[in-house]
PDB file of N, CA, C and O in Angstrom, chain B, residues numbered from 101:
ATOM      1  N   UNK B 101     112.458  96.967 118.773  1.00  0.00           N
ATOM      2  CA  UNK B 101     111.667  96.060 119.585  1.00  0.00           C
ATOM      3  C   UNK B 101     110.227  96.009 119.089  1.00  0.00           C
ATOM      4  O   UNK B 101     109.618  94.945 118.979  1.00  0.00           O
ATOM      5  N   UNK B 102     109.529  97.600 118.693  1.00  0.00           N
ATOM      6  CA  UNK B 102     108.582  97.285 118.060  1.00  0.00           C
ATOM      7  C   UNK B 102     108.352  96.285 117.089  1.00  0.00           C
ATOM      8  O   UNK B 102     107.477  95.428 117.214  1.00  0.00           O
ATOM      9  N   UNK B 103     109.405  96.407 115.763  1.00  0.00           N
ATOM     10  CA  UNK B 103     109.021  95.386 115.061  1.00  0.00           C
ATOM     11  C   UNK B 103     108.947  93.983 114.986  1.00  0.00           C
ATOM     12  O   UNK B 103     108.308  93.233 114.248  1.00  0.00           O
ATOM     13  N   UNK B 104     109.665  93.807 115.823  1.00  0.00           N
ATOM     14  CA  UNK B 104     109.851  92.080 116.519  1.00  0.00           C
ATOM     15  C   UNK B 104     108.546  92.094 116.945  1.00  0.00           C
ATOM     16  O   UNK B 104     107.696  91.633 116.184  1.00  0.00           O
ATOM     17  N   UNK B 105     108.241  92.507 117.951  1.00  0.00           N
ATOM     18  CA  UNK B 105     107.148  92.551 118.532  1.00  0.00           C
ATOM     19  C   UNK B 105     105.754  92.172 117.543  1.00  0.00           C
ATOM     20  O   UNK B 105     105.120  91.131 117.712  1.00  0.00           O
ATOM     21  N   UNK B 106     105.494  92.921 116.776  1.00  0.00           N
ATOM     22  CA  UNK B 106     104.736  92.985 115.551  1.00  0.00           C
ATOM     23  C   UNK B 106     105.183  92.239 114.429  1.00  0.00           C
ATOM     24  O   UNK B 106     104.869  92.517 113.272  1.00  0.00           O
ATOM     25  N   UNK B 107     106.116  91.034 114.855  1.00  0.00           N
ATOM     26  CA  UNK B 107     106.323  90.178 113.601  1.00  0.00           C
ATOM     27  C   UNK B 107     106.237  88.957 114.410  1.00  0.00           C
ATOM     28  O   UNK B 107     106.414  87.940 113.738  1.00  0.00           O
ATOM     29  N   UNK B 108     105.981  88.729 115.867  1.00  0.00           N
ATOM     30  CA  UNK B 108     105.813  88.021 116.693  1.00  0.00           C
ATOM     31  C   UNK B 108     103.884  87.305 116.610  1.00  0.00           C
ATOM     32  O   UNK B 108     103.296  86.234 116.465  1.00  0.00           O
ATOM     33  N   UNK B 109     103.546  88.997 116.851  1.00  0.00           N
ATOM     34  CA  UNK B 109     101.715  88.726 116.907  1.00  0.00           C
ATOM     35  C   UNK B 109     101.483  88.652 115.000  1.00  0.00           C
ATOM     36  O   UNK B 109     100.456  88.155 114.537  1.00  0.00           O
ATOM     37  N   UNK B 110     102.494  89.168 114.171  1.00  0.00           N
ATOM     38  CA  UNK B 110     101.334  88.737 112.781  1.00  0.00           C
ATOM     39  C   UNK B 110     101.883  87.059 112.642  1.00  0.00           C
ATOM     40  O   UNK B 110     101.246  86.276 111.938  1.00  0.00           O
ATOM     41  N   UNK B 111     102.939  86.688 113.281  1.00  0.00           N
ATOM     42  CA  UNK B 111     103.362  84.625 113.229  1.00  0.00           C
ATOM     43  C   UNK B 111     102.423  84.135 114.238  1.00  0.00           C
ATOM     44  O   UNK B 111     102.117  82.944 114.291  1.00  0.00           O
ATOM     45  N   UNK B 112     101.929  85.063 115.087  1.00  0.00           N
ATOM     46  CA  UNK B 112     101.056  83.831 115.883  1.00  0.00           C
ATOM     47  C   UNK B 112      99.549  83.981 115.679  1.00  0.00           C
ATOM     48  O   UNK B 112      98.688  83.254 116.176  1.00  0.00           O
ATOM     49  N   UNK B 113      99.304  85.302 114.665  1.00  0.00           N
ATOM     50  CA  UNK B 113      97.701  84.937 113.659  1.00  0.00           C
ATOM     51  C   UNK B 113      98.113  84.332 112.892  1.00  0.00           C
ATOM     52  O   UNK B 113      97.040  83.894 112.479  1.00  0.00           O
ATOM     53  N   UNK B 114      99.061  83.733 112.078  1.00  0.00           N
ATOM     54  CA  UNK B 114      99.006  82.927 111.323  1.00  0.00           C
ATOM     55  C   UNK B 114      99.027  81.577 111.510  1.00  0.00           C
ATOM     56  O   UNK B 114      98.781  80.726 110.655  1.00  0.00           O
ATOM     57  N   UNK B 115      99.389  81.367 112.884  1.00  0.00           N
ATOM     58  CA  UNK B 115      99.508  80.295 113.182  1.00  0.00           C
ATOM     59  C   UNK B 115      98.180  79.843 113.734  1.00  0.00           C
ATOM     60  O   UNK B 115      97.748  78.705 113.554  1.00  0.00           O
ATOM     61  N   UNK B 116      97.237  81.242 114.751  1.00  0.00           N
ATOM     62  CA  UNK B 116      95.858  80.641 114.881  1.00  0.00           C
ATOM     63  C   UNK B 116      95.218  79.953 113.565  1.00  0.00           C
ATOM     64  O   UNK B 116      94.783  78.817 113.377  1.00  0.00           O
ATOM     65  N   UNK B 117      95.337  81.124 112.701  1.00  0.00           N
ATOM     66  CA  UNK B 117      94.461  80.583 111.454  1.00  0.00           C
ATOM     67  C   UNK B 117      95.037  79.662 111.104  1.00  0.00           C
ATOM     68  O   UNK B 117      94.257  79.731 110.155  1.00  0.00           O
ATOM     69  N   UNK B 118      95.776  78.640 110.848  1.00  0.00           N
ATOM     70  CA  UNK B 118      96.362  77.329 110.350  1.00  0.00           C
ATOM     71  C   UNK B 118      95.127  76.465 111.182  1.00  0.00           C
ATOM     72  O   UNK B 118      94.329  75.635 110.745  1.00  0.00           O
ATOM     73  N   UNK B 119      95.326  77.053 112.656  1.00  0.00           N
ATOM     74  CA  UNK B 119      95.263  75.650 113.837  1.00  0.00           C
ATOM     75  C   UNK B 119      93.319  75.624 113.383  1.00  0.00           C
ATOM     76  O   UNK B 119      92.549  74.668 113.281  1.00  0.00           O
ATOM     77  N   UNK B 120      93.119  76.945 113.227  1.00  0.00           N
ATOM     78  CA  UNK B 120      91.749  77.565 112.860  1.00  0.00           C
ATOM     79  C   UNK B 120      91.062  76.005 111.918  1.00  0.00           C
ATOM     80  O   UNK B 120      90.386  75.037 112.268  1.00  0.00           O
ATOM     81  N   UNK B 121      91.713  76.479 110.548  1.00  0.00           N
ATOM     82  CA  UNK B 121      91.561  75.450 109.293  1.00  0.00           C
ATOM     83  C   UNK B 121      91.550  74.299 109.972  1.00  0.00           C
ATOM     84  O   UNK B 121      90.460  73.804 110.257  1.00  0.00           O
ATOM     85  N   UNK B 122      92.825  73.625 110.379  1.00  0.00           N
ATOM     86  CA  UNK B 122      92.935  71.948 110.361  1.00  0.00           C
ATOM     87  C   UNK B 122      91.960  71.646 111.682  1.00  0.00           C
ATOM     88  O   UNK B 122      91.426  70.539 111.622  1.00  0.00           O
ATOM     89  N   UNK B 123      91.665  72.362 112.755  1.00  0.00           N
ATOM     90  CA  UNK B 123      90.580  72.014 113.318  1.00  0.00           C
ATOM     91  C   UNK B 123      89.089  71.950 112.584  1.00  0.00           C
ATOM     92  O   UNK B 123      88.497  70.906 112.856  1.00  0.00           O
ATOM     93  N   UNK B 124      88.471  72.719 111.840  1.00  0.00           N
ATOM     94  CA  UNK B 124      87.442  73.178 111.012  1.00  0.00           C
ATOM     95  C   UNK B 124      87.841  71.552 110.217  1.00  0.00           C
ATOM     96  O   UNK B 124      87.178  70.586 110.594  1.00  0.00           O
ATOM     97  N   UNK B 125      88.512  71.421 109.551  1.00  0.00           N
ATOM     98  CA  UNK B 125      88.653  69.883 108.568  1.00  0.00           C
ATOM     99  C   UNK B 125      89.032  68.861 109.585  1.00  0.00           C
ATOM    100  O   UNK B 125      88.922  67.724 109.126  1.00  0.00           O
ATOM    101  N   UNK B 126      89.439  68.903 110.811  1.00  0.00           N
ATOM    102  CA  UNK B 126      89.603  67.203 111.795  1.00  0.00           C
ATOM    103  C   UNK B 126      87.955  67.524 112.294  1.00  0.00           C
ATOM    104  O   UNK B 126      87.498  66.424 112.602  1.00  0.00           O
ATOM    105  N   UNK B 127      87.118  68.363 112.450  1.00  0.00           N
ATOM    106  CA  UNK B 127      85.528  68.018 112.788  1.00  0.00           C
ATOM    107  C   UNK B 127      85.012  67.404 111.224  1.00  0.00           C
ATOM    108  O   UNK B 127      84.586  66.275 110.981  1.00  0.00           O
ATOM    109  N   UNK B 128      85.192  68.455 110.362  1.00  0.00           N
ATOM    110  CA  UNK B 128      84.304  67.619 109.325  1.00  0.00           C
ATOM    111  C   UNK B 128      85.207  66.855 108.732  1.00  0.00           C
ATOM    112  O   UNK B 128      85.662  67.352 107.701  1.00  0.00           O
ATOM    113  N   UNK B 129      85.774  65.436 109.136  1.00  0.00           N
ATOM    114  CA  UNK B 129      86.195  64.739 108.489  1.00  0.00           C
ATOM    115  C   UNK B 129      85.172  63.713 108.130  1.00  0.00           C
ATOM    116  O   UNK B 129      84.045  63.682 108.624  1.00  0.00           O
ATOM    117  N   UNK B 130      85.624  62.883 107.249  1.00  0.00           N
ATOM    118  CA  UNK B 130      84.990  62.047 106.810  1.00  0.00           C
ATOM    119  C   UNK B 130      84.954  60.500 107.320  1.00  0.00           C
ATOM    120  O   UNK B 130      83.925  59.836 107.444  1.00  0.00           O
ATOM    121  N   UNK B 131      86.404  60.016 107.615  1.00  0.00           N
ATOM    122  CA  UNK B 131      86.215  59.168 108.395  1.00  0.00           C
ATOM    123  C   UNK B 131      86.366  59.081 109.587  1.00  0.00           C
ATOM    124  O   UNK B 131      87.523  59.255 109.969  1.00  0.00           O
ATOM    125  N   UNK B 132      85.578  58.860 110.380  1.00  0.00           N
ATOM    126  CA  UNK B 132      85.250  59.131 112.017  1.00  0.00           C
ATOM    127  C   UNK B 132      86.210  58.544 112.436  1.00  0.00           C
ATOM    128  O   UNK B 132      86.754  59.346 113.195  1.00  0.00           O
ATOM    129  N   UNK B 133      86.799  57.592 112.422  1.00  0.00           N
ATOM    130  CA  UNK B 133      87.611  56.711 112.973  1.00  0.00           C
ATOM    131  C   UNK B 133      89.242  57.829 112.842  1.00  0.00           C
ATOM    132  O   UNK B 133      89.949  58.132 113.803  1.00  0.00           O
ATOM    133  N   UNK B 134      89.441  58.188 111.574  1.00  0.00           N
ATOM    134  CA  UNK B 134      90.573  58.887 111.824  1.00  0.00           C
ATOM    135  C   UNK B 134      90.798  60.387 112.395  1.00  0.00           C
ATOM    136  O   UNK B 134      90.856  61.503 111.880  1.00  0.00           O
ATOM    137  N   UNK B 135      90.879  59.964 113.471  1.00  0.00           N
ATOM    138  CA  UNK B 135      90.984  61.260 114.331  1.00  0.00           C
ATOM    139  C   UNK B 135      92.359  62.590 114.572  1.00  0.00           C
ATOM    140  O   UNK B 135      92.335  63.821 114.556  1.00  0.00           O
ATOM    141  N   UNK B 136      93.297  61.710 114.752  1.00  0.00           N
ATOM    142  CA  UNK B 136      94.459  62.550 114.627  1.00  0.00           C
ATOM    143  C   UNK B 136      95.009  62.496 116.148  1.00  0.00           C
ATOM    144  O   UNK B 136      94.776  61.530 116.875  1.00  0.00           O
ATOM    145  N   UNK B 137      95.698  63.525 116.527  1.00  0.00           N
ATOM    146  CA  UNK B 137      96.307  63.615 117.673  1.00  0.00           C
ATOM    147  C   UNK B 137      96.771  65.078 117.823  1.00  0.00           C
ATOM    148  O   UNK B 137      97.385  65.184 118.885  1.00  0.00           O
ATOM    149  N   UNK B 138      96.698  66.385 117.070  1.00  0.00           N
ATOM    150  CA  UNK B 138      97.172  67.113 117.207  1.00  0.00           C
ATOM    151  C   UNK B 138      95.741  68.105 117.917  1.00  0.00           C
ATOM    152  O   UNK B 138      94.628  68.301 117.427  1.00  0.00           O
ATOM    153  N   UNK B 139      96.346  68.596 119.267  1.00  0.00           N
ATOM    154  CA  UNK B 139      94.994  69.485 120.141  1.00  0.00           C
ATOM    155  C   UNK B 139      94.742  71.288 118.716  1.00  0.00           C
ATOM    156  O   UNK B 139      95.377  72.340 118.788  1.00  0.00           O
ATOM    157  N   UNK B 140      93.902  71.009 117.921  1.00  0.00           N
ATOM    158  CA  UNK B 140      94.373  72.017 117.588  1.00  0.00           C
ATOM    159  C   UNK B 140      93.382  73.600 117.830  1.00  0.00           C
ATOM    160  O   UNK B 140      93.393  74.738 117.362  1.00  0.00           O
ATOM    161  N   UNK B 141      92.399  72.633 119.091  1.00  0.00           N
ATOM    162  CA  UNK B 141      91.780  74.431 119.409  1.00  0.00           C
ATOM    163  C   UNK B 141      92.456  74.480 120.763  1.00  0.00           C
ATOM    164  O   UNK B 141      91.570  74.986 121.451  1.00  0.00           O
ATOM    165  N   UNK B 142      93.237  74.314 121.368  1.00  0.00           N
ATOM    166  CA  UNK B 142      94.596  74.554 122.347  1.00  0.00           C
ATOM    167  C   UNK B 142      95.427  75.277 121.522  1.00  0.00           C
ATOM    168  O   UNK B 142      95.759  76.387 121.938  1.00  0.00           O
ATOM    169  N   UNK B 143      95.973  74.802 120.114  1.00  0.00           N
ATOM    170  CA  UNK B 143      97.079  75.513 119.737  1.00  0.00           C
ATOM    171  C   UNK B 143      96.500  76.836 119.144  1.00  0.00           C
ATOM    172  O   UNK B 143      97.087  77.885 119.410  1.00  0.00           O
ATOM    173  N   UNK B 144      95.229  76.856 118.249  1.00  0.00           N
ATOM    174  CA  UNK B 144      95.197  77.922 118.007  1.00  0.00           C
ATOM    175  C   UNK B 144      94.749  79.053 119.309  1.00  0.00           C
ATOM    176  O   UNK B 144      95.307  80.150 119.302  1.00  0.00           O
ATOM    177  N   UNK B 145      93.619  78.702 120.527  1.00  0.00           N
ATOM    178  CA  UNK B 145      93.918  79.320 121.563  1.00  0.00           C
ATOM    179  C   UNK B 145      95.354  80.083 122.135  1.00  0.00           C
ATOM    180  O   UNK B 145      95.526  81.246 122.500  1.00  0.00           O
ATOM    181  N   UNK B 146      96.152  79.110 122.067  1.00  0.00           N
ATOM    182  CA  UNK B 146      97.694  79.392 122.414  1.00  0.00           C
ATOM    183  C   UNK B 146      98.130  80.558 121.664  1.00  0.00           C
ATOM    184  O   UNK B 146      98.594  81.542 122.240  1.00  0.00           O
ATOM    185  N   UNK B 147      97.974  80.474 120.138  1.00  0.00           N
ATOM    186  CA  UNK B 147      98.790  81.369 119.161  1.00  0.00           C
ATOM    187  C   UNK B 147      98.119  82.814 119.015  1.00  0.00           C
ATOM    188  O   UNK B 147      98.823  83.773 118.699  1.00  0.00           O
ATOM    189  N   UNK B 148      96.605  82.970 119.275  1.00  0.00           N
ATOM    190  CA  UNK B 148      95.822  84.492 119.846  1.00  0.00           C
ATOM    191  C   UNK B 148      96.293  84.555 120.634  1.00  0.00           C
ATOM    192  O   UNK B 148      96.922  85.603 120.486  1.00  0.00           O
ATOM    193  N   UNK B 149      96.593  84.074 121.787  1.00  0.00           N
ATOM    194  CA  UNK B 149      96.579  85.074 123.159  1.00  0.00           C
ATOM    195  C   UNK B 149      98.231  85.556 122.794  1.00  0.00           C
ATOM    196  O   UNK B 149      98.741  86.654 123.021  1.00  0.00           O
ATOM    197  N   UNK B 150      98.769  84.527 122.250  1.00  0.00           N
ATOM    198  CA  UNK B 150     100.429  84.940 121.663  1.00  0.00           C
ATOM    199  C   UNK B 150     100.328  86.521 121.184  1.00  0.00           C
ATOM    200  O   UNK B 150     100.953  87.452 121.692  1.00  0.00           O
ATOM    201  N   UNK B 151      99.216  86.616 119.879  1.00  0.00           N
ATOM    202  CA  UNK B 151      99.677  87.296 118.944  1.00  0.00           C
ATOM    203  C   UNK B 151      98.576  88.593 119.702  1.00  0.00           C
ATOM    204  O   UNK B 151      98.786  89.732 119.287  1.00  0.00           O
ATOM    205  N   UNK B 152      97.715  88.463 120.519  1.00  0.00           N
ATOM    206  CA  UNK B 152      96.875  89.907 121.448  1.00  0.00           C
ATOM    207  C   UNK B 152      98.180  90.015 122.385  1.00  0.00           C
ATOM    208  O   UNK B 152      98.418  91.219 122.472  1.00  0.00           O
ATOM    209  N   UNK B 153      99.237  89.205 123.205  1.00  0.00           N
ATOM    210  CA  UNK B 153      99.778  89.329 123.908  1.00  0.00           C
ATOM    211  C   UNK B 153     101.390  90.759 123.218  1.00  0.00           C
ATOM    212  O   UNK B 153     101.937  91.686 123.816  1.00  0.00           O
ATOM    213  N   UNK B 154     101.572  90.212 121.806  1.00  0.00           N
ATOM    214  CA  UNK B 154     102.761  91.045 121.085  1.00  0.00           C
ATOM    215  C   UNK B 154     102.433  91.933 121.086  1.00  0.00           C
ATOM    216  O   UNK B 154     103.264  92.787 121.392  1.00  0.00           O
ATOM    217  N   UNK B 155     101.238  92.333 120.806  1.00  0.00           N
ATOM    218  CA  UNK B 155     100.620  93.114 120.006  1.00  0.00           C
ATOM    219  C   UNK B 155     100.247  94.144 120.601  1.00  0.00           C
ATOM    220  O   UNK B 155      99.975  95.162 119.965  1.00  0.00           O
ATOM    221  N   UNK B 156     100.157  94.079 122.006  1.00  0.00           N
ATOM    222  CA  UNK B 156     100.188  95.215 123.235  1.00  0.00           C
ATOM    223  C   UNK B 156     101.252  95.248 123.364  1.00  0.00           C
ATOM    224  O   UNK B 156     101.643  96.415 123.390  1.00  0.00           O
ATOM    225  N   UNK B 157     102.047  94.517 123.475  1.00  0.00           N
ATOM    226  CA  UNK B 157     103.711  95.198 123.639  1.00  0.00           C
ATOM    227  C   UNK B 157     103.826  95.739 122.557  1.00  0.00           C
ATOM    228  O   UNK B 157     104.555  96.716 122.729  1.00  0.00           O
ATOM    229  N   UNK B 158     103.499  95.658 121.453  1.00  0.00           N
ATOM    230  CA  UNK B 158     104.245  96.620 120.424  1.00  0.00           C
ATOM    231  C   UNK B 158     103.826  97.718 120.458  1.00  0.00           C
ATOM    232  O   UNK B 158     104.573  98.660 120.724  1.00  0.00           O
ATOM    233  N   UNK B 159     102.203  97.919 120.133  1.00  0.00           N
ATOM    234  CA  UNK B 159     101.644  98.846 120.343  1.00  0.00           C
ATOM    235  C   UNK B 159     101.858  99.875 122.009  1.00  0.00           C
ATOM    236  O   UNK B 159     101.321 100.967 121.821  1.00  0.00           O
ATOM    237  N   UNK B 160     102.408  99.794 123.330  1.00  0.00           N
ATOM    238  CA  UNK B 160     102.232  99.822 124.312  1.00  0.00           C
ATOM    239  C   UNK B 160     103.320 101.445 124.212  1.00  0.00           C
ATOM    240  O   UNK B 160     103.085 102.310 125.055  1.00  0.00           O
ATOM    241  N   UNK B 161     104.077 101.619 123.499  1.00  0.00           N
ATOM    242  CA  UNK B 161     105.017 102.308 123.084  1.00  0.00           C
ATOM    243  C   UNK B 161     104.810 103.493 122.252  1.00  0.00           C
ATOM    244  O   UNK B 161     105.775 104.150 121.861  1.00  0.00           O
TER     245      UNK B 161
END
């Protein structure tokens, strides 16, 4: 269970840091007009509290 656990929180830092990047490049884009549609400081919000959330369960043991 530990390791699930701990393969749970290192997929959902990776997934902050993705949401991290493509937010960091949809602010500095270049053309204003193309905005996008994907919330991505929700998702990366979402994927920390994911991967602090595993990560006490794994560690909790």
């Amino acid at each position: 269970m530990q390791g699930s656990m701990l393969a749970v929180s290192a997929a959902g830092a990776a997934v902050a840091v993705i949401a991290e990047v493509a937010d960091y490049r949809r602010r500095n884009r270049h053309d204003i007009d193309n905005v996008g549609f994907m919330p991505w400081r929700g998702i990366a919000l979402t994927a920390v509290a994911v991967a602090l959330l595993a990560a006490t369960l794994a560690l909790k043991n």
